[in-house]
C-alpha positions, -999 to 999 in steps of 0.1 A, spaced: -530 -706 -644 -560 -688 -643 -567 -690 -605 -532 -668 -608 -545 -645 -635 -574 -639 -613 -549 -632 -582 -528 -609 -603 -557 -587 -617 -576 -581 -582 -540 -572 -568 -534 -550 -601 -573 -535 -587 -565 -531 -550 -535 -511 -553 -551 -489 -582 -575 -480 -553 -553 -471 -526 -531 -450 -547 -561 -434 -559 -571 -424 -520 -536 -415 -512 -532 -390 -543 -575 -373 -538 -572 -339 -520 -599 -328 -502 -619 -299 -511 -616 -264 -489 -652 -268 -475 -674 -237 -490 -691 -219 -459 -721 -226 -482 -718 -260 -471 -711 -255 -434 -743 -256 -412 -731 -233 -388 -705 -212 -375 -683 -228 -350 -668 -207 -320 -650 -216 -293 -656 -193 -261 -624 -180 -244 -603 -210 -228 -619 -238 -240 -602 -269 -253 -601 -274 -294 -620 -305 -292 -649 -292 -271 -680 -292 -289 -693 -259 -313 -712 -240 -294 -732 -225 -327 -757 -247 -343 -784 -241 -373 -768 -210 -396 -783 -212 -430 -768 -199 -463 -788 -179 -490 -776 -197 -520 -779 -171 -543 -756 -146 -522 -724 -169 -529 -696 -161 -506 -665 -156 -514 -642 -164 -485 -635 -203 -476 -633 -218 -447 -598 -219 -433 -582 -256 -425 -583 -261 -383 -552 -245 -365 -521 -263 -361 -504 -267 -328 -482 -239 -317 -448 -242 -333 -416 -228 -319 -417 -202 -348 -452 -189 -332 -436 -190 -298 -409 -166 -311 -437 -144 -328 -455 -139 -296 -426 -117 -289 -431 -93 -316 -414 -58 -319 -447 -53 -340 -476 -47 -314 -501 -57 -345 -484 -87 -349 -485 -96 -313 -520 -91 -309 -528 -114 -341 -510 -143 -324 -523 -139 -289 -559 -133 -304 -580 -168 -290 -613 -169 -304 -614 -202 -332 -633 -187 -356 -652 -208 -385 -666 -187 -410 -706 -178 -417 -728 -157 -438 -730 -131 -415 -693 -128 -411 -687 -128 -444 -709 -101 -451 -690 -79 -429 -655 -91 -438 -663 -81 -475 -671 -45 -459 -637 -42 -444 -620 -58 -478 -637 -27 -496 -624 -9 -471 -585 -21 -470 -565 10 -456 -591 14 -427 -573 -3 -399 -542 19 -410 -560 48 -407 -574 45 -375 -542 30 -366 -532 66 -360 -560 75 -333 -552 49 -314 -511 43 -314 -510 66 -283 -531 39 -260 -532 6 -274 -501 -8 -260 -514 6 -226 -546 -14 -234 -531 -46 -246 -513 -45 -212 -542 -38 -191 -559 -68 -213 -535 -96 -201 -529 -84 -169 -565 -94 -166 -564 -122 -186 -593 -111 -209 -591 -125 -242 -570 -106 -270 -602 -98 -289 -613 -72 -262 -588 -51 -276 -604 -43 -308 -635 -33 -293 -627 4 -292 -623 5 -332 -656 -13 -336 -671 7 -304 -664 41 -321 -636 35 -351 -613 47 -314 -624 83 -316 -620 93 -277 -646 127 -286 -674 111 -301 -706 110 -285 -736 86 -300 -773 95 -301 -778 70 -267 -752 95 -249 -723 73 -253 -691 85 -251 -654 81 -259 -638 52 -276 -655 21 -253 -691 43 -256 -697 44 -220 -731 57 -212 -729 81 -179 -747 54 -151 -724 24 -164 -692 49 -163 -705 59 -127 -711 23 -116 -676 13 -120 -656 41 -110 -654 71 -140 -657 102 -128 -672 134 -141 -675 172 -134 -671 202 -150 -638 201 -153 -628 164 -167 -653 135 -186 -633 103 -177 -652 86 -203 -633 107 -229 -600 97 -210 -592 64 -228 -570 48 -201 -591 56 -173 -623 44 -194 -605 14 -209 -604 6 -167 -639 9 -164 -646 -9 -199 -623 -40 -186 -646 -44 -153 -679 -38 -172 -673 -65 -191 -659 -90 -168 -690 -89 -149 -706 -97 -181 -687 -127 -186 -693 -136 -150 -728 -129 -158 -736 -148 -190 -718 -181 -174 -687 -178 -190 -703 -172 -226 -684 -140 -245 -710 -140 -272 -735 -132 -253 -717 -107 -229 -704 -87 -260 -739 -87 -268 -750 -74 -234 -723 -46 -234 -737 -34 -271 -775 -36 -262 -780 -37 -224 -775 -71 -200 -814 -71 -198 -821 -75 -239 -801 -103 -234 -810 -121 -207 -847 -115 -220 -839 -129 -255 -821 -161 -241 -854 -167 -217 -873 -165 -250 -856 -192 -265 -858 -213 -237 -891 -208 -233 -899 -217 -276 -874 -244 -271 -850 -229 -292 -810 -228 -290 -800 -197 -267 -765 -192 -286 -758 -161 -296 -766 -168 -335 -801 -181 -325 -815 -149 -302 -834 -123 -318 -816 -93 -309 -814 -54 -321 -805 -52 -357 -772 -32 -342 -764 -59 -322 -769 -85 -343 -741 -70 -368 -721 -60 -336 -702 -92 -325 -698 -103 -365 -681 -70 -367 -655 -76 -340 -654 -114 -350 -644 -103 -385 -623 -80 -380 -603 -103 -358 -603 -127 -388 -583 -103 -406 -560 -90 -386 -549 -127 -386 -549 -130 -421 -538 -101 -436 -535 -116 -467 -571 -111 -476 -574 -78 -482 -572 -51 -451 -540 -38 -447 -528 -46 -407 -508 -17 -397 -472 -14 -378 -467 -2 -339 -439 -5 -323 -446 -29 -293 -434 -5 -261 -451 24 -251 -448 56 -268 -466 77 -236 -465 74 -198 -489 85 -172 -476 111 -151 -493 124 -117 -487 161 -115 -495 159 -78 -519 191 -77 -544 210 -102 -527 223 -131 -530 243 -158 -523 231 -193 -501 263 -203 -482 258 -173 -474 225 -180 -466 231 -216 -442 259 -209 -422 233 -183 -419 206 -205 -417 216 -239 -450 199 -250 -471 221 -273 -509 223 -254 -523 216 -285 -504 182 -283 -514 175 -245 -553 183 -248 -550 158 -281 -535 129 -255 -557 141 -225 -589 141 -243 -608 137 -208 -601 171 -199 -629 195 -206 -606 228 -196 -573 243 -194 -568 231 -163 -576 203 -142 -604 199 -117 -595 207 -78 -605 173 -73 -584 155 -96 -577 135 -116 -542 151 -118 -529 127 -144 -517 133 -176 -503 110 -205 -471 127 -219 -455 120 -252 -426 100 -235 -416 70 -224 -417 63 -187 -378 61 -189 -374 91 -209 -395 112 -185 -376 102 -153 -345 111 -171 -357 148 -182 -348 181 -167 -384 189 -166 -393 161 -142 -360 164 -125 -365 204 -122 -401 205 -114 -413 173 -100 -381 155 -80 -372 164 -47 -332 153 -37 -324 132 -10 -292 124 11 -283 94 22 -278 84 57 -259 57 75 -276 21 74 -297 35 41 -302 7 12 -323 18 -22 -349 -9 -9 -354 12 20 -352 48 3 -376 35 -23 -399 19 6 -399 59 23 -410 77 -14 -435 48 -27 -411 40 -53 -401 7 -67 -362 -2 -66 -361 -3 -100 -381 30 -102 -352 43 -82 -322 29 -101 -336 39 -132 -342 82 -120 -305 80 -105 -290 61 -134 -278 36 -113 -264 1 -128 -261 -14 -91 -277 -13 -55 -241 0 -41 -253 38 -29 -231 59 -5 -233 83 27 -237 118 15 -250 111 -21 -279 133 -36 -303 109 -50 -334 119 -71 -369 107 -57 -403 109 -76 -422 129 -45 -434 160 -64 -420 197 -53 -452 224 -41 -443 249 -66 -438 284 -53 -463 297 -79 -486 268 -79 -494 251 -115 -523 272 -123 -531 305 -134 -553 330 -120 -574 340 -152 -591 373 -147 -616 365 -174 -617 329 -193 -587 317 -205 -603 312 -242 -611 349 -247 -580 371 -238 -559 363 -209 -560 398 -198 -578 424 -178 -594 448 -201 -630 445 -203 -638 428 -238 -671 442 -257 -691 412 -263 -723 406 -293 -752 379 -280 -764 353 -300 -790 330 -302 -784 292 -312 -812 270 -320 -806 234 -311 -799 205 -333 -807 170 -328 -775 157 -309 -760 188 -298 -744 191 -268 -735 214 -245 -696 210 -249 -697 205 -285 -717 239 -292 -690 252 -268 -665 239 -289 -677 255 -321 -679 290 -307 -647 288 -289 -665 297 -258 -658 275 -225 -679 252 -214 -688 261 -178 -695 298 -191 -722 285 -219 -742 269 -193 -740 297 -168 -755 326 -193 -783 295 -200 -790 283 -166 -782 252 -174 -756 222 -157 -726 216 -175 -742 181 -183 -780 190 -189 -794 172 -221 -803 201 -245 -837 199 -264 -838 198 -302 -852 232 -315 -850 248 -278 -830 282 -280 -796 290 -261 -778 325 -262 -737 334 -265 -721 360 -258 -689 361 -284 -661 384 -281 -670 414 -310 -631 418 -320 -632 379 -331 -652 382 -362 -681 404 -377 -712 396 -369 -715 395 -405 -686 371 -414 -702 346 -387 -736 348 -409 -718 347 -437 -701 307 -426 -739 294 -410 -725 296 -372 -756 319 -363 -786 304 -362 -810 329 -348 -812 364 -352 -785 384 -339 -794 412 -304 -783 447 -305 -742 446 -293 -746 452 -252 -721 468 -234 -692 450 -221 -692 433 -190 
């Protein structure tokens, strides 16, 4: 009786226990508690080892964002989501980097939280390009995350220029653009153009990858601060015996905050829940890239299609001038989609030839004479099938020599007064500031480009000297010398008025 007593208590005890396990949740892990970030490079398997090691946590700067639990296997609901009409929502599922949360994330996370309508803002900059981008992404098979680089590169702002001489929304400085392919005159900065450096941007940092062994860290590194501070920090590790992952080189303080920043801000647009509001884009493109075929003047081209010039230099940010350079590029990105354009009377009118069809003609072959795909073809002629007949007009994409060309033969600069009476002008003298550039001092004064260098003997891209002195010559029916005073554009004393020239 009491051997059974016995029995029935430790069975009582035993099951007591295992309830007790099956009923304990476990604790979200606290990043305070995590040694180290973990972040799996671009294609590897879940269960390959972290690649981060040694992070430590200041506990007296508590963070406030936990850990997240590991990522389930894909589900036939993600499959559908991967299909988005929402280009946001797209790129938050197709985004690859596992991300485990660390101090120095956090830190920048909480800046974006304070700042929750950012994304939405800047949303509007970029809508005209970054479906074009996330296409140019997978057609390279670069990870999703590249494609928030522009808003972390320059909040994607195609005109900004950084004290380095950086420019446009990747920051290309002028030997990198160079190296792989930008080109720049007088006329056009394709650094400023965001498809054309969103190319060059794409290739840069391929070789990077390439060059760092396959490790994005450290190539996202080596496009913020140079592929030599990089290599030079890793070789001091090795040679200390230290880690060489990213989290353990000793880097710029810029760089150091620059992959967090792209790392965290790909942690929210996955989790949207936390605080920065992910905007909504619809997931097709809402421009095309159309090659005019010859130079061409921005008026012209606004009068033929409709499109305000304002609206076209806003798109076309690459081009310095009204009109393009001699040399090309000849491309512009129109407010339409590819379809749309193909269908319009201005292409039709200004930019299709007609031709007939002859016996033993298919649309693979007419499409094969006019570099056109069939489907190209189809879609111009609003055709539904491949039947075609002897005698029929079709429309093909081989641009028309315009009797008048697409250009304008200015008498004087376009930005003065497109006319042929002599204009009295007032010269100036502008003292330079720290950062000014030739184009953007241009800009101000409403004077072009090419012009300002000229009366300066200087090269439409020579790096101007703080405190050096340039002179203008403005237009004296624009504005009083005295209302220009009066708003602190003149910065040196104003010259007696010349006579016109």
């Amino acid at each position: 009786m009491v051997f059974m007593r016995s029995y029935l208590l430790a069975l009582l005890i035993t099951l007591f226990m295992l309830l007790g396990c099956e009923t304990t949740k476990t604790p979200t892990a606290d990043i305070n508690n995590v040694p180290a970030p973990v972040i799996f490079n671009h294609f590897e398997p879940a269960n390959k080892t972290a690649i981060e090691t040694n992070t430590q946590t200041d506990k007296h700067n508590k963070p406030t964002i936990k850990l997240q639990p590991e990522p389930q296997a894909a589900s036939s609901d993600a499959t559908i989501v991967k299909q988005s009409a929402d280009l946001w929502q797209y790129i938050a599922t197709n985004l690859e980097f596992k991300i485990y949360l660390n101090k120095a994330l956090n830190k920048r996370i909480q800046w974006y939280i304070k700042q929750p309508t950012y994304l939405k803002t800047v949303n509007k900059r970029a809508a005209p390009y970054l479906y074009h981008i996330v296409r140019k992404i997978e057609q390279q098979d670069l990870p999703m995350e590249i494609a928030l680089l522009p808003f972390v590169e320059s909040d994607f702002r195609p005109r900004v220029s950084s004290s380095q001489q950086a420019v446009g929304v990747w920051q290309l400085v002028g030997a990198t653009a160079y190296h792989f392919g930008i080109n720049s005159d007088q006329w056009y900065d394709g650094r400023r153009d965001v498809l054309a450096a969103t190319d060059a941007a794409l290739a840069y940092l391929k070789y990077l990858h390439k060059r760092f062994d396959g490790n994005w860290l450290h190539a996202l590194a080596a496009y913020n601060s140079g592929e030599g501070r990089v290599k030079r920090a890793i070789a001091d590790n090795k040679n200390n015996g230290k880690s060489t992952d990213y989290w353990s080189l000793k880097l710029p303080k810029e760089t150091s905050e620059y992959v967090p920043k792209l790392l965290a801000l790909s942690y929210l647009v996955q989790n949207p829940q936390l605080g920065l509001q992910r905007p909504k884009l619809a997931n097709k493109a809402l421009t095309t890239e159309f090659n005019v075929g010859q130079q061409f003047d921005f008026s012209v081209i606004a009068s033929l299609s409709g499109i305000g010039r304002k609206q076209l230099h806003t798109l076309n940010p690459g081009y310095l001038k009204n009109q393009s350079s001699p040399n090309g590029p000849h491309t512009l990105l129109l407010p339409l989609e590819q379809q749309s354009l193909l269908r319009s009377q201005f292409f039709k009118s200004n930019f299709s030839g007609e031709y007939i069809v002859q016996k033993d003609d298919t649309l693979y072959s007419i499409s094969r004479r006019f570099d056109l795909s069939v489907k190209k073809l189809k879609m111009m002629n609003n055709k539904t099938s491949n039947l075609i007949g002897i005698g029929e007009a079709l429309i093909v994409g081989q641009p028309r020599t315009m009797p008048d060309s697409l250009t304008i033969d200015y008498k004087i600069s376009p930005y003065l007064e497109q006319t042929e009476v002599a204009i009295p002008t007032v010269a100036i003298e502008y003292q330079v500031k720290p950062g000014d550039t030739i184009w953007g001092i241009s800009q101000l004064y409403d004077v072009p480009h090419k012009d300002l260098a000229q009366w300066n003997q200087l090269s439409a891209s020579s790096i101007l000297k703080p405190g050096s002195k340039l002179v203008l010559h403005l237009p004296q029916a624009t504005k009083p010398i005295s209302q220009l005073h009066n708003q602190g554009m003149l910065s040196g004393l104003e010259k007696t008025l010349k006579q016109p020239h």
